[in-house]
C-alpha positions in Angstrom: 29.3 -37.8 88.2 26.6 -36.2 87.6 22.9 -37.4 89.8 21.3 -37.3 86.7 23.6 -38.6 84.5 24.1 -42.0 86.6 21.3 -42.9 85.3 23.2 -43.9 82.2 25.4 -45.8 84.2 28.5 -43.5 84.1 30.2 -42.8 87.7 30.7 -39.5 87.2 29.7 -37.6 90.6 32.7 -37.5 93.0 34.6 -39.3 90.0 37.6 -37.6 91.9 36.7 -39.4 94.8 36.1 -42.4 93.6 40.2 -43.2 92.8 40.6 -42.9 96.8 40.1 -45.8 98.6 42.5 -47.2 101.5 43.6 -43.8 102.5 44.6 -44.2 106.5 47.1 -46.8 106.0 49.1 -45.5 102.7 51.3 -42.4 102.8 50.0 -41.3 99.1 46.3 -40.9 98.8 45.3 -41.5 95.3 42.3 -38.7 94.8 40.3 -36.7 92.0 40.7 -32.5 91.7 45.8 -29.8 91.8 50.8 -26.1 94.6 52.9 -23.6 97.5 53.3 -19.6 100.3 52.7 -18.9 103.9 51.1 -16.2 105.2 49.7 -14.6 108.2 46.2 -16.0 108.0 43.1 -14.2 108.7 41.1 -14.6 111.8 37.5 -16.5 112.0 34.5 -15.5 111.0 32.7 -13.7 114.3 28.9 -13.5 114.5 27.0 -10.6 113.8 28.0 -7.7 116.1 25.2 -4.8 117.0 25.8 -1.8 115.3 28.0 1.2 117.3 25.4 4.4 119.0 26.1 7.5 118.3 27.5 8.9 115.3 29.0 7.0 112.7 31.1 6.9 109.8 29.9 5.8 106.2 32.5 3.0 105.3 33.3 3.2 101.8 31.6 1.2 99.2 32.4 -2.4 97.8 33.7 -2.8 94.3 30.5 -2.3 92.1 29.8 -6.1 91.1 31.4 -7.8 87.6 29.1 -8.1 84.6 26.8 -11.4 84.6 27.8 -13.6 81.9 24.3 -13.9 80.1 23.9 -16.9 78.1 21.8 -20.0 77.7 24.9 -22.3 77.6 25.7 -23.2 81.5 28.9 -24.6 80.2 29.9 -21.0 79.2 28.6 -19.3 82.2 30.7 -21.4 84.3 33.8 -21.1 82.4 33.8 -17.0 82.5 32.6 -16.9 86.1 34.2 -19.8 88.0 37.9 -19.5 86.8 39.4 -22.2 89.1 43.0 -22.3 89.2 45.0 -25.3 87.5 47.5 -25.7 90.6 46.9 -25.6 93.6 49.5 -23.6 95.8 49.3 -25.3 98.5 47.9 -28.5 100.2 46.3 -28.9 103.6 45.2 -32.1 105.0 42.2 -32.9 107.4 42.4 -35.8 109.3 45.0 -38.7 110.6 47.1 -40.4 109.6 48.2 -37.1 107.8 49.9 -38.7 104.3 53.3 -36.7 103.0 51.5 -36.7 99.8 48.1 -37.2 97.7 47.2 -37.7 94.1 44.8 -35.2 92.5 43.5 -33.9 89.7 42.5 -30.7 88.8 38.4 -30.0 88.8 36.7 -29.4 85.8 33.4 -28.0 86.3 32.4 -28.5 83.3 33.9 -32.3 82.4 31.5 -34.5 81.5 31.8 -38.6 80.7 32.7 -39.6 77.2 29.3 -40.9 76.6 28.6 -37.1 76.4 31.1 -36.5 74.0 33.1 -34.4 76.3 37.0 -34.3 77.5 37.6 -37.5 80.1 39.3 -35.2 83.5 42.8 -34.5 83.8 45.4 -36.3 84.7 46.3 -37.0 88.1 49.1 -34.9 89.7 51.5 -35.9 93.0 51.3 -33.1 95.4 53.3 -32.8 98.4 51.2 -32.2 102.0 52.3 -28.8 103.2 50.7 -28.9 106.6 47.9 -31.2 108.4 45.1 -29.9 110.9 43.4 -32.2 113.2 40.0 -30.3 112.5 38.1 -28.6 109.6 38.2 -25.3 111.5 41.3 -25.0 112.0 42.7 -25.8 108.1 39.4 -23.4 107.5 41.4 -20.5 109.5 44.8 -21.2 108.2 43.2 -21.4 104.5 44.3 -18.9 101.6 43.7 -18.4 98.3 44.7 -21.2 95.6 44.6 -23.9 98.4 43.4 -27.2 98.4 41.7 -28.4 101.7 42.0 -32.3 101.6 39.7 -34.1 103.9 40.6 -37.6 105.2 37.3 -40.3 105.6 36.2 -39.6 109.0 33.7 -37.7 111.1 33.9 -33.9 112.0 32.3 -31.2 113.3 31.4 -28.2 110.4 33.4 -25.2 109.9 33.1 -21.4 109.0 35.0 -19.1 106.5 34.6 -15.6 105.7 35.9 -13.1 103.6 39.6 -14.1 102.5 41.0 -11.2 100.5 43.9 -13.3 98.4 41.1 -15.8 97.6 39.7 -14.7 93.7 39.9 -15.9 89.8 42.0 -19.1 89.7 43.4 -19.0 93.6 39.9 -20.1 94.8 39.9 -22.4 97.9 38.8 -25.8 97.7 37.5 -28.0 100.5 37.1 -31.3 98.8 36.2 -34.8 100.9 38.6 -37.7 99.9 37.6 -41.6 100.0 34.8 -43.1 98.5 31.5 -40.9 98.6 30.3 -41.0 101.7 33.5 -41.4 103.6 34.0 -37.8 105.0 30.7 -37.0 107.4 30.1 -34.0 108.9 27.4 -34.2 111.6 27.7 -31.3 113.5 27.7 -27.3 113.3 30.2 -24.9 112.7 31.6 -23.0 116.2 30.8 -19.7 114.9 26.9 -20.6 114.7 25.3 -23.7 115.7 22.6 -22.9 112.8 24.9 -24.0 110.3 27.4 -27.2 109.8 29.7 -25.2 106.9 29.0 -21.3 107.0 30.2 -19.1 103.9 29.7 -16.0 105.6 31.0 -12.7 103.2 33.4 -15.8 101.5 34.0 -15.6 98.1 35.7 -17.9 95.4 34.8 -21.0 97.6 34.6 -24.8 96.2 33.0 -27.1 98.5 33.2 -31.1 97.1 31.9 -34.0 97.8 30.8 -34.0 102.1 27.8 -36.1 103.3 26.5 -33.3 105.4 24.1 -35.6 107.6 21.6 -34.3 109.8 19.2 -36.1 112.5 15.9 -34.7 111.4 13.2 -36.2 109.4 10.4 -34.8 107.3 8.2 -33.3 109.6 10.2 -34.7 112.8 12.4 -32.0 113.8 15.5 -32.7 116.2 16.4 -29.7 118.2 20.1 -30.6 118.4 20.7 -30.4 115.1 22.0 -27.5 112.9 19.0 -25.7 110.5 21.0 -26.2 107.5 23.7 -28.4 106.0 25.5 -25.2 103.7 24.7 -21.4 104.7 26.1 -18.8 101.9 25.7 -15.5 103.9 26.3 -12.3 102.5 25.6 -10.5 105.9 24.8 -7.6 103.8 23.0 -5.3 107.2 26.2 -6.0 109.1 29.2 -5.9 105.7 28.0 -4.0 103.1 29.0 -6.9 101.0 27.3 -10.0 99.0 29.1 -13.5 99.3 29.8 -14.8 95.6 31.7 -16.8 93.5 30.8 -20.2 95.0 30.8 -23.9 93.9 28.6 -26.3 95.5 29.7 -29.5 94.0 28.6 -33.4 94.6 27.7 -33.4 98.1 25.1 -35.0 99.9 22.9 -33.0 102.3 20.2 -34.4 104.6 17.8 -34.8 107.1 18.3 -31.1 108.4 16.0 -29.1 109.9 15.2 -26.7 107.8 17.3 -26.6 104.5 19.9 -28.8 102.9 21.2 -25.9 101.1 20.5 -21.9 102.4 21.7 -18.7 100.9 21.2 -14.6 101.3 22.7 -11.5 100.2 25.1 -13.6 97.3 25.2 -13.8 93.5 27.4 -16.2 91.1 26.8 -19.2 92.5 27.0 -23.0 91.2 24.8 -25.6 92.5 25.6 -28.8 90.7 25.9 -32.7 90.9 24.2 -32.6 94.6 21.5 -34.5 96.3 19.2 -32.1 98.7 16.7 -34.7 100.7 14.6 -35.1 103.7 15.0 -31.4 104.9 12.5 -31.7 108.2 10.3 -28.6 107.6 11.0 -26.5 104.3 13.2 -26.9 101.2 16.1 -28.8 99.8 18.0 -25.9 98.2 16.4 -22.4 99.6 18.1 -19.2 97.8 16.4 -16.0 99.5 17.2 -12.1 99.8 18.2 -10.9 96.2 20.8 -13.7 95.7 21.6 -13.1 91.7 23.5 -15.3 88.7 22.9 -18.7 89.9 23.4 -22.3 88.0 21.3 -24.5 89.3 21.9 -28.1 87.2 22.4 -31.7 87.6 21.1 -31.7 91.2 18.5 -34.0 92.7 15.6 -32.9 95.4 14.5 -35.7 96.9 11.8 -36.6 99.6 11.6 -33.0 101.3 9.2 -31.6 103.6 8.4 -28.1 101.2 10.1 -26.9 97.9 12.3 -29.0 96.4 14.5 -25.9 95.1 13.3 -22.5 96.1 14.2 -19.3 94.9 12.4 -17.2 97.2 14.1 -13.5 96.8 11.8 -11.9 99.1 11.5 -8.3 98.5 10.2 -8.1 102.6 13.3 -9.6 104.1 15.6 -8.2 101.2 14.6 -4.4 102.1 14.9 -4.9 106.2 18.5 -6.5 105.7 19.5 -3.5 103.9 17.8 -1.1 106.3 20.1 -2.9 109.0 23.2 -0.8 107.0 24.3 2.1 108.4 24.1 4.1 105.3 20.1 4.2 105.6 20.0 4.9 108.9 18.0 7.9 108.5 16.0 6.7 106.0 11.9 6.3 106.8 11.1 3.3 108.7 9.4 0.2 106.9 5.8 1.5 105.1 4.0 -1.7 102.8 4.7 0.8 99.8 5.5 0.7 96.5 6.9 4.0 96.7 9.1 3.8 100.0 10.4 0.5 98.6 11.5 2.1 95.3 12.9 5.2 97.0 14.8 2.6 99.0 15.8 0.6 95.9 17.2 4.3 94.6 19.2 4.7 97.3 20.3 1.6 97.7 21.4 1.2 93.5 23.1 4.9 93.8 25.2 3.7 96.7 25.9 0.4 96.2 25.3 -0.2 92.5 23.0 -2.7 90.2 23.3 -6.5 91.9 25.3 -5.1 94.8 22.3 -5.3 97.9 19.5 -7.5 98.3 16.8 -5.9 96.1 14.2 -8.6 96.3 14.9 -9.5 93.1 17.0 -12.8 91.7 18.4 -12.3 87.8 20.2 -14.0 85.4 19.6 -18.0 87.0 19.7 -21.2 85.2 18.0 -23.9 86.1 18.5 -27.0 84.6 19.0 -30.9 84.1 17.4 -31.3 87.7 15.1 -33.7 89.4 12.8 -32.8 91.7 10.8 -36.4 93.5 8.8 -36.7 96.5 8.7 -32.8 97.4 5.8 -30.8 99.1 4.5 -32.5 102.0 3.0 -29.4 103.4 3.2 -27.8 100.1 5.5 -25.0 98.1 6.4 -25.8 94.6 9.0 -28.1 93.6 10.5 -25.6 91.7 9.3 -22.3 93.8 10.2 -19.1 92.3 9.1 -15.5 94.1 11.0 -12.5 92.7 12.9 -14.3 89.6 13.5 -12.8 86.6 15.4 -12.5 83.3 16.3 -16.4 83.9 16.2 -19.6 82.3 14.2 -23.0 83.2 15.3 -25.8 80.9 15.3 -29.9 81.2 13.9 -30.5 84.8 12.3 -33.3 85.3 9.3 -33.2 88.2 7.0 -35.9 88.9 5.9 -37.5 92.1 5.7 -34.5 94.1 2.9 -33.4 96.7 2.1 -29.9 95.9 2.8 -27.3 92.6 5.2 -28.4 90.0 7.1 -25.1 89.0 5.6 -21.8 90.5 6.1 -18.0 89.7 4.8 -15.9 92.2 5.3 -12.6 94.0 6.0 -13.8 97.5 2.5 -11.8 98.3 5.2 -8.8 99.5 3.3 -5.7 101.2 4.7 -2.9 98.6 3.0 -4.4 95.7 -0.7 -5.1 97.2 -2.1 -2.7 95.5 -1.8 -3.7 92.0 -2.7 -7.6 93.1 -5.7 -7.0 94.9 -8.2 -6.9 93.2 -5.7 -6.7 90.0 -6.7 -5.6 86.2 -9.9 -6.3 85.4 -10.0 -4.4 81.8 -6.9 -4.2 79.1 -6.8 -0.8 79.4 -6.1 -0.6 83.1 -2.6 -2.3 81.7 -0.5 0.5 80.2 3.0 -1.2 80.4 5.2 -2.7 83.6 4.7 0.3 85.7 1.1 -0.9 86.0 1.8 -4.2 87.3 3.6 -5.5 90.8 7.5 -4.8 90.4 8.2 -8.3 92.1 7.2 -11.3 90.5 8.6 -13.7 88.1 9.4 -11.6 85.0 10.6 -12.5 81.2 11.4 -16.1 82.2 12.0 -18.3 79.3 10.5 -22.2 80.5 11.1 -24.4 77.7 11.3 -28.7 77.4 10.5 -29.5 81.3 8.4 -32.7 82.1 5.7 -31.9 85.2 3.7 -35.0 85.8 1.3 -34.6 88.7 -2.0 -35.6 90.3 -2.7 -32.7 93.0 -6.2 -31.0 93.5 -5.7 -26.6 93.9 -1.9 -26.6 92.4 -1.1 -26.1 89.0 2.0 -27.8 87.1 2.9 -24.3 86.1 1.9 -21.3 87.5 2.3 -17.1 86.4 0.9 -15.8 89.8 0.9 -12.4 91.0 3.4 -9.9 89.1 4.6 -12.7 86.8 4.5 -11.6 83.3 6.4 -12.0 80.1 6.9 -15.7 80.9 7.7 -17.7 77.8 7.0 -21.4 77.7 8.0 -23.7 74.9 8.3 -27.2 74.7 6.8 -28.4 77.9 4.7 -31.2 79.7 2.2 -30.0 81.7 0.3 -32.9 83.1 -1.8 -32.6 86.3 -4.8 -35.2 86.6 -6.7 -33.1 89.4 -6.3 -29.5 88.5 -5.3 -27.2 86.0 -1.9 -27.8 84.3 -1.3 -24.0 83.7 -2.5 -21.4 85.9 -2.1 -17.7 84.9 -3.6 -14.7 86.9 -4.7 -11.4 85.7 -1.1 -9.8 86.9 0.8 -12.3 84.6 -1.3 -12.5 81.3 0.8 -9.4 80.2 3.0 -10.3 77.4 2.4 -14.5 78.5 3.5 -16.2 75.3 3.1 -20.1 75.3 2.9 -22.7 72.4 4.2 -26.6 71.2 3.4 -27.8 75.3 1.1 -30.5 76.1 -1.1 -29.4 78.7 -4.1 -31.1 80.5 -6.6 -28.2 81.0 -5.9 -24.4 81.6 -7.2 -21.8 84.1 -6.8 -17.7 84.0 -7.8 -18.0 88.0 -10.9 -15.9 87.2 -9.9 -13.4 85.0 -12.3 -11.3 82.7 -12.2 -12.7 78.8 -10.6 -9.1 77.7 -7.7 -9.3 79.8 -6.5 -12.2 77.6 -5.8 -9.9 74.8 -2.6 -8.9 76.7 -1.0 -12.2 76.3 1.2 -12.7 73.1 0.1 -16.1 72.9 -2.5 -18.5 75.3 -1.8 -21.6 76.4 -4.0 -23.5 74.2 -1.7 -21.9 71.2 -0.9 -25.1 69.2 -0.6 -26.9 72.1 -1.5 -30.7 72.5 -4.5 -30.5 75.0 -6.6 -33.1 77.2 -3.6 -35.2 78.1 -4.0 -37.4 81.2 -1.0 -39.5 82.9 -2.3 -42.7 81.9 -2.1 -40.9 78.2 0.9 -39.9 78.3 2.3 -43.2 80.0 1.9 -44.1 76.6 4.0 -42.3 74.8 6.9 -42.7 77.1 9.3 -45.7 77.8 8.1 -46.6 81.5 6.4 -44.2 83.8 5.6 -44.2 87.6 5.7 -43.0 90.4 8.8 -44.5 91.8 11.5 -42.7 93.7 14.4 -41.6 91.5 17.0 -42.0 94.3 17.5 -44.5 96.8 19.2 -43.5 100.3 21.7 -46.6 102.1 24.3 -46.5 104.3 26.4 -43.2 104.5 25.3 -42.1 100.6 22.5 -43.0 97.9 22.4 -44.8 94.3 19.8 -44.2 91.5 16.8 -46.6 92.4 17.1 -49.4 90.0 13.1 -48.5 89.6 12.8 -45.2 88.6 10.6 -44.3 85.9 11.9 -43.8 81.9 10.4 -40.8 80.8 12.0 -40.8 77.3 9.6 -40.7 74.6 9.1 -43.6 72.9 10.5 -43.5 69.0 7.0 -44.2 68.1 5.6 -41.3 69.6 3.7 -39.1 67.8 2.9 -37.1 70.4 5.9 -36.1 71.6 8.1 -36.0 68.6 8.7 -33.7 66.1 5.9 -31.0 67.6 8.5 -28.8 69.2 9.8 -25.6 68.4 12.9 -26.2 66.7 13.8 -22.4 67.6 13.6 -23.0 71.0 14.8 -26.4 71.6 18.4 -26.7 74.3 21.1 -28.5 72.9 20.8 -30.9 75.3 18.6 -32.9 77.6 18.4 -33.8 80.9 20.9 -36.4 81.2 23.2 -34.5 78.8 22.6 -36.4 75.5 22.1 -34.0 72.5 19.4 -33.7 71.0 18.6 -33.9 67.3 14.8 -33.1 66.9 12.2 -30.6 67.8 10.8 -33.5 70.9 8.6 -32.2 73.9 9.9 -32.5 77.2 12.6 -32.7 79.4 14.1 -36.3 77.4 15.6 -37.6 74.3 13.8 -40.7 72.6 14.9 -43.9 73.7 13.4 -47.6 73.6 
């Protein structure tokens, strides 16, 4: 079931694992997600090796990367990028007692409760056990693709996988945790790196499902012991030449790590969905870095960490040395905070290894959706941080109670662009197009219906900071009692286009008056203005500052408490004084909608 959508009472995250209860005593495990082939099986992962002296040979190219699916339906990007299989081909068991067979069904990715109006799950299937492994590295190494990796309630240590070449469309591999949620922990890191508990590194067409991934940290208490972060997607690009892609991250339950709940580099089409990311000890829940491309990001909660809640950092610093770590730019110029070596780079880079196929600093093609982000930004960083995002889609989040910015656009204040931030535009004219403004920042993102509700002096609900133009907002709430609700700087004004939001007050961070003229429309444009939380507690069902999630025992539940953020049917504010032109089809707990409301909810009440 979805994290948000249990708020409507339907047990929907894990449904699959839900139907498995008394699983070490019965020799047929009754389980949700669908058989068989034996092969020699590819070795493990190895860490990074350095690369050879002397001279060396240019290894051929990857395939240039597929199309993106672009759309503003997640439901359709999932179904043309992640083609699971409808069997599975074979089935290997974690744990003991091993059964001689389980009951699954197949996963749907994109099933949904019939309170949603959408198509109940499969029916279940008997699959015979085709071999048993004692530990998740060892069913990792024996894995191919089209398998099922079935993991009995227990405790285990984390594994790695890497590139599998007969994994792809419809033979993906699937490491799913059986029993109640909860049941299957894994508390330690993966052999091949103790940074990591389960390490994607250059692994493609992966589904990992329903793990408590429990670390021993605590926000701002790190434990040494204990891996950085629960999930690692690693391209390796400096080392492989290659981007990790095609991966489902589906209904787990990752906390109290040291650094990240979630981590990725180097990697494009991947699904984040149904999780809970909380109590990361220093940064972020869900961190995506290093040109990582064509992400869905929905139906997730951040909850209670120590930075970001999700963060989309793309880092055109980091990006540009991993792919100075590949042998094919060997004799290139060393590292120069340029505009001009890093686009010569970027040239080189494209011509070799095509568009979307290297880290370029840049993140395209995301959407971001149907997620809540609570209790976030201890030591700051947006609860929704973006650097280097563009072309992408921000739709239905709800983000209240958080400590620093609600959802920022920003440039990652990268060396190659300095020189058009500081001191930026200060006339229209010095603004002739894009090639006079930074090339990373958070470009022609459409941000429409979100609800950011804050209280936090020197952060902005919503921010278009440095190199963050063309940015589109429609719908919104952008509340913020202590500073500015919408920030823009003099490097994002350029084609800004904002109306129907409700906004608390505005600030252009200084700008002259003339620079305005760039925008295609202000933020004041017919927008409802002035609004305070205590006003626009009002016009919603029940608001506060409760935490959306409670954590007990081994998992977590929806806090009985959480606030109601649905406008009430009386509202005037909030209904009817959307753009109907730009309204989703649905709201954040999946419920369509049928008028032209503000925010991130449906009426209710």
């Amino acid at each position: 079931m979805s994290v948000i959508q249990r708020a409507r009472g339907c047990v929907r995250i894990a449904s699959a694992l839900a139907a498995v209860a008394a699983l070490a005593c019965s020799p047929t495990i009754q389980v949700a997600g669908p058989p068989p082939d034996e092969t020699a099986q590819p070795p493990a992962p190895q860490k990074k090796m350095p690369a050879p002296a002397g001279p060396h040979k240019t290894p051929e190219p990857p395939a240039p990367v597929e199309p993106f699916v672009r759309t503003r339906d997640s439901d359709e990007w999932v179904s043309q990028t992640l083609k699971l299989q409808r069997r599975y081909e074979r089935v290997l068991v974690v744990g003991a007692p091993a059964p001689a067979a389980i009951r699954v069904a197949a996963l749907d990715l994109n099933a949904r409760d019939a309170l949603n109006a959408r198509d109940a799950a499969a029916e279940p299937q008997d699959l015979p056990v085709t071999r048993a492994f004692a530990t998740l590295q060892e069913a990792a190494n024996a894995a191919r693709g089209g398998d099922l990796v079935a993991v009995l309630p227990g405790t285990y240590a984390g594994f790695s996988i890497g590139d599998k070449p007969s994994a792809g469309q419809e033979k993906y591999i699937h490491f799913k945790a059986l029993g109640s949620p909860g049941e299957v922990v894994i508390d330690r890191a993966c052999t091949a790196d103790p940074s990591w508990m389960i390490y994607l590194k250059t692994a493609h067409h992966v589904v990992i499902e329903g793990f408590n991934l429990a670390g021993s940290s605590e926000p701002g208490k790190q434990s040494a012991a204990s891996p950085r972060a629960g999930i690692m997607v690693d391209g390796a690009f400096g080392e492989t030449g290659r981007l990790a892609h095609h991966i489902a991250i589906v209904g787990n339950f990752s906390h109290h790590h040291r650094m990240w709940g979630f981590h990725s580099t180097d990697s494009h089409s991947v699904l984040l969905q149904d999780n809970l990311f909380a109590m990361s000890a220093r940064e972020h829940g869900a961190y995506v870095s290093d040109g990582s491309d064509n992400y869905v990001v929905r139906r997730n909660v951040f909850f209670g960490n120590n930075a970001g809640g999700f963060q989309a950092n793309l880092d055109p610093e980091a990006s540009l040395e991993e792919v100075m770590k590949h042998p094919s730019f060997r004799g290139y110029p060393a590292m120069l905070p340029t505009r001009a070596w890093a686009a010569g780079l970027m040239k080189l880079a494209t011509d070799r290894f095509g568009e979307h196929g290297f880290p370029d600093g840049r993140g395209v093609n995301f959407i971001i959706e149907q997620n809540v982000m609570n209790g976030n930004g201890r030591v700051g960083g947006g609860a929704i941080n973006l650097a280097g995002l563009s072309d992408s889609l921000i739709q239905n989040n709800l983000v209240y109670g958080n400590l620093a910015s609600g959802i920022a656009q920003w440039d990652n204040a990268n060396p190659f662009d300095r020189a058009y931030v500081e001191p930026g535009p200060r006339s229209p004219e010095q603004v002739s197009g894009p090639d006079a403004l930074p090339l990373w920042g958070c470009r022609n993102n459409l941000i429409r219906n979100n609800t950011v509700i804050m209280n936090t002096s020197g952060r902005a609900a919503l921010q278009c900071g440095n190199g963050s133009w063309g940015c589109r907002l429609r719908n919104n709430i952008f509340v913020n009692d202590a500073a500015s609700s919408i920030e823009v700087l003099s490097t994002g004004i350029y084609r800004f286009d904002a109306g129907h939001n409700v906004v608390t007050q505005v600030s252009y961070g200084g700008m002259p008056d003339g620079l305005k003229r760039l925008a295609a429309a202000l933020p004041e444009t017919r927008a409802i203005t002035g609004i305070t939380r205590a006003r626009l507690a009002a016009e919603v069902v029940r608001a506060s500052e409760e935490p959306w999630v409670v954590l007990e025992g081994s998992w977590w539940k929806l806090n009985p408490n959480r606030p109601d953020f649905r406008p009430k049917r009386s509202s005037k504010m909030l209904l009817g004084q959307g753009d109907a032109r730009e309204m989703p089809a649905r709201d954040l707990l999946g419920n369509k909608r049928d008028g032209a409301e503000l925010g991130a909810l449906s009426p209710g009440g």
